[in-house]
C-alpha positions in Angstrom: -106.1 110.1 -75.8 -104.5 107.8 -78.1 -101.1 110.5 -78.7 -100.9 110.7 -74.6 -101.0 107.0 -74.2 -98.5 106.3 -76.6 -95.9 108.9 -75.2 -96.4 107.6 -71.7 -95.8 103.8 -73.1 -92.4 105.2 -75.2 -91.2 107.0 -71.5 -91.8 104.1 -70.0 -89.8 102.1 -72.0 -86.9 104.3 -72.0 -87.0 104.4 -68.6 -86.5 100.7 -68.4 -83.9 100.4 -70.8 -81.8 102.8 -68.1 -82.2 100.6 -65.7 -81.1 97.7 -67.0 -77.9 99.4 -68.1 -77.0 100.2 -64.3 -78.0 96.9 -63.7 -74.9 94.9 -65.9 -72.6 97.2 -65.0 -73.4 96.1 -61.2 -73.1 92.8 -62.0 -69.6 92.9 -63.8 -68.3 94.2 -60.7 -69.6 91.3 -58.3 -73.2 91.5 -58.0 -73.6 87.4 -59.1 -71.5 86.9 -55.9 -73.5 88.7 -53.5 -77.3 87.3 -55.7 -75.2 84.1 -54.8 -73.7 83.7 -51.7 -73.0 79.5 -51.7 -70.9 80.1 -55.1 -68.5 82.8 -53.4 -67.5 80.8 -50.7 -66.9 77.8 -52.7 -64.7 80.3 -54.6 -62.6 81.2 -51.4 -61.1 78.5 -49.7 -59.8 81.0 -46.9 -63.6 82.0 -46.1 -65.1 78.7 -46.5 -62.6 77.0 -43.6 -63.8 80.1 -41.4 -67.3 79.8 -42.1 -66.5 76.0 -40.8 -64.7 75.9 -37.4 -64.8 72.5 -37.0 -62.9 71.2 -40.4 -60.0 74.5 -39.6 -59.4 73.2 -35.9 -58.2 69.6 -37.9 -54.7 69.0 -37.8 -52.3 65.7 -38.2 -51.9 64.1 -34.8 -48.3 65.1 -34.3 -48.8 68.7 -35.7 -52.0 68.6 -32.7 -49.4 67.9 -29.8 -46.7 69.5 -30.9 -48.6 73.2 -31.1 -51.8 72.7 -28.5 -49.4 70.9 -26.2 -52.3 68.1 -25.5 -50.8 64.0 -25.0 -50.5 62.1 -27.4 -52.5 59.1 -27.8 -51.0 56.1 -27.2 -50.6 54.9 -31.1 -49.1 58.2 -31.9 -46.4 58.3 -28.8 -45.7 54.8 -30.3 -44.8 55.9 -33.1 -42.7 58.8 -31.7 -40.8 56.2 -30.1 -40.5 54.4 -32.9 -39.3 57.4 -34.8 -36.5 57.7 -32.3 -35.7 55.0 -32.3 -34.9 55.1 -35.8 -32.8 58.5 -35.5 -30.6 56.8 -33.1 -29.4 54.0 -35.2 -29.2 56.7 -38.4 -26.9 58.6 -36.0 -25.2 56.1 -35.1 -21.7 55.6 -36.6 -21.3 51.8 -38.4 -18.2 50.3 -36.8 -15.3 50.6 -39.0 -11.6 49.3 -39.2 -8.3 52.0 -38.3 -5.2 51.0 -39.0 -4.3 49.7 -35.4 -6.6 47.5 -35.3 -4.5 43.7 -35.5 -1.3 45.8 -36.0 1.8 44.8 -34.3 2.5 47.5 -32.7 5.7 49.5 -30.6 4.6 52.7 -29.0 7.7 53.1 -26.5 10.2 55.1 -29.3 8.2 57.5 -31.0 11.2 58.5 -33.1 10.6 55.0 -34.8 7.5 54.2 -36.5 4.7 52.8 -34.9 4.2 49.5 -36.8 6.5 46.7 -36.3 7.7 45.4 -39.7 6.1 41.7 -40.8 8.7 39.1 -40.0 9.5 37.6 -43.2 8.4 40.5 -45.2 10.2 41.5 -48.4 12.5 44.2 -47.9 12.9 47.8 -50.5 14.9 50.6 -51.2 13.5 54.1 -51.7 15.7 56.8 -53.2 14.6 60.2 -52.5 17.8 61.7 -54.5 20.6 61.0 -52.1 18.3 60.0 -49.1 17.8 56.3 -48.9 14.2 55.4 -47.6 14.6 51.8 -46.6 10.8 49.5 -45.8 9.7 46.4 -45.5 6.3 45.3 -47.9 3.7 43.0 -46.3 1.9 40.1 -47.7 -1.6 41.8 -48.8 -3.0 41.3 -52.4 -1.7 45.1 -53.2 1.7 44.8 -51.9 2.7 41.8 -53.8 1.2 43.3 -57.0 3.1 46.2 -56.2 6.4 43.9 -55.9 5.9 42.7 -59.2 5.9 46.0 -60.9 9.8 46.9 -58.8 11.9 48.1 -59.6 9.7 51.2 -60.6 9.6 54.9 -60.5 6.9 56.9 -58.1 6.7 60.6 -58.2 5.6 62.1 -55.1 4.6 65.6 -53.2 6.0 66.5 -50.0 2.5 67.4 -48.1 1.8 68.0 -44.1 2.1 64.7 -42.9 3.0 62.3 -45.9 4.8 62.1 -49.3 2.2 61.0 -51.7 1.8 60.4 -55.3 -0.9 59.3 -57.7 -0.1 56.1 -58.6 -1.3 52.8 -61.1 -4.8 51.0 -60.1 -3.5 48.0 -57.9 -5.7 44.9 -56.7 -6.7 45.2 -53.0 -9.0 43.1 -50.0 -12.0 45.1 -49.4 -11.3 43.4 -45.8 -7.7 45.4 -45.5 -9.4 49.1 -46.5 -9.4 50.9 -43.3 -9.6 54.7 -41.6 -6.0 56.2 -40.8 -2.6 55.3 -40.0 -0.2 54.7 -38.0 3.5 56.8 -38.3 5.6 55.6 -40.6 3.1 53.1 -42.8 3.7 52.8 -46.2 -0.2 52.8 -47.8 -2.6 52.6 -50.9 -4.6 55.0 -50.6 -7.8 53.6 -53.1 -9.5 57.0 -54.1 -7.2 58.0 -56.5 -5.4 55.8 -56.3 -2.1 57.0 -54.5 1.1 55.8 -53.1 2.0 57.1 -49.8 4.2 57.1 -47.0 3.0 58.7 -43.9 5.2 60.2 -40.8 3.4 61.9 -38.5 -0.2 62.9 -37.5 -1.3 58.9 -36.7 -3.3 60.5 -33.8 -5.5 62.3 -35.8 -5.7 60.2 -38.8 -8.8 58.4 -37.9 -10.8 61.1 -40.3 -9.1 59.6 -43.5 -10.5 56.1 -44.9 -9.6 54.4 -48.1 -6.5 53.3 -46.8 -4.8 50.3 -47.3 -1.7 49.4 -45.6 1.7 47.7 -47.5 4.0 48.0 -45.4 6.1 50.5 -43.2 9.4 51.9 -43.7 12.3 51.4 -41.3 14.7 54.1 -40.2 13.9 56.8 -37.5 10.9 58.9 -38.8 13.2 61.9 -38.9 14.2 60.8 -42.0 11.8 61.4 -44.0 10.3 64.2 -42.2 13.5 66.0 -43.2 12.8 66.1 -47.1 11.3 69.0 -48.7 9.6 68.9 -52.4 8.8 66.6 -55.0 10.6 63.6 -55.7 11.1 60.6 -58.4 11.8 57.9 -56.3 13.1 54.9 -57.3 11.9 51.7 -55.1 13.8 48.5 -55.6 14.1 45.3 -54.1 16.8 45.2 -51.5 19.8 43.5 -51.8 
């Protein structure tokens, strides 16, 4: 009696042991998550929101209209407004200064430049080789501390619409630095800085800034248009 209960107590153990075995492999492969359901869905964000309609319908007011199509409330179409309001003066363009504004001004002979010289101005000659450029300077801060600096030497670049060079920093009136120019002006140009005299393309000009005007030159714009190259040009005082 004693042998048959002792091999029925050592089969039963086995038999145990077996199970057990089944039982942690079960578990390494997600059996705590389905013994625990309130710890998986804390686990997954996605299935928690579904599991709770009410917190996955939430949305910011303005996300609400804009994809439901519902009205706003009357604090959130405020602020729309308000946000428009906004946009509009961003988009706005700040008023700026072009070179006609206060410019005396001839528009009847477009062979001749469009600025009238300043009475009383102080007259130069430019020598493009052979070709004498004559102007007339203006009172601003940069022409007369260009003046000081003649006679002088500037080498300059035929381009499209202008011969320009870069030039020495010169003093200038934030209150003279405006968009464009008009034909024939004789400007500092403050990015770079550069010296340059301008001939055609006033109409368009508008999309330049940094300029500020020293004067204008004084024979027929076909003058100048008529050079080719690079040049050192010698400015003086006129006689």
């Amino acid at each position: 009696m004693m042998t048959k209960k002792m091999i029925t107590i050592l089969l039963t153990a086995v038999f145990c042991l077996s199970l057990a075995a089944c039982g942690n492999g079960q578990t390494g492969s997600g059996s705590a998550q389905e013994q625990n359901p309130e710890k998986s869905t804390d686990q997954t964000p996605a299935q928690s929101t579904d599991q709770n309609p009410e917190k996955s319908t939430e949305q910011p007011p303005e996300q609400s209209a804009e994809y439901t199509g519902e009205d706003r409330t009357a604090p959130e179409a405020a602020l729309q407004a308000d946000e428009t309001e906004n946009s509009s003066e961003k988009e706005t363009p700040a008023e700026v200064k072009v070179a006609k504004d206060g410019a005396d001004m001839q528009t009847e002979d477009k062979t001749m430049p469009t600025r009238i010289p300043m009475e009383g101005g102080t007259k130069i000659n430019m020598y493009f080789g052979d070709t004498l450029i004559t102007g007339v300077l203006n009172d601003s801060e940069t022409a007369k501390a260009l003046i000081e600096k003649l006679p002088m030497t500037q080498h300059v670049n035929r381009y499209s619409h202008d011969f320009c060079g870069v030039t020495e920093d010169l003093p200038y009136n934030e209150d003279e630095v405006h968009y464009g120019w008009l034909n024939g002006d004789i400007d500092y140009a403050i990015d770079a800085p550069y010296f340059t005299i301008l001939f055609e393309d006033e109409e368009v000009s508008e999309q330049f800034g940094d300029q500020v005007n020293i004067g204008v030159i004084t024979v027929p714009l076909s003058e100048i248009a008529a050079l080719e190259g690079s040049y050192d040009v010698r400015i003086e005082l006129a006689e």
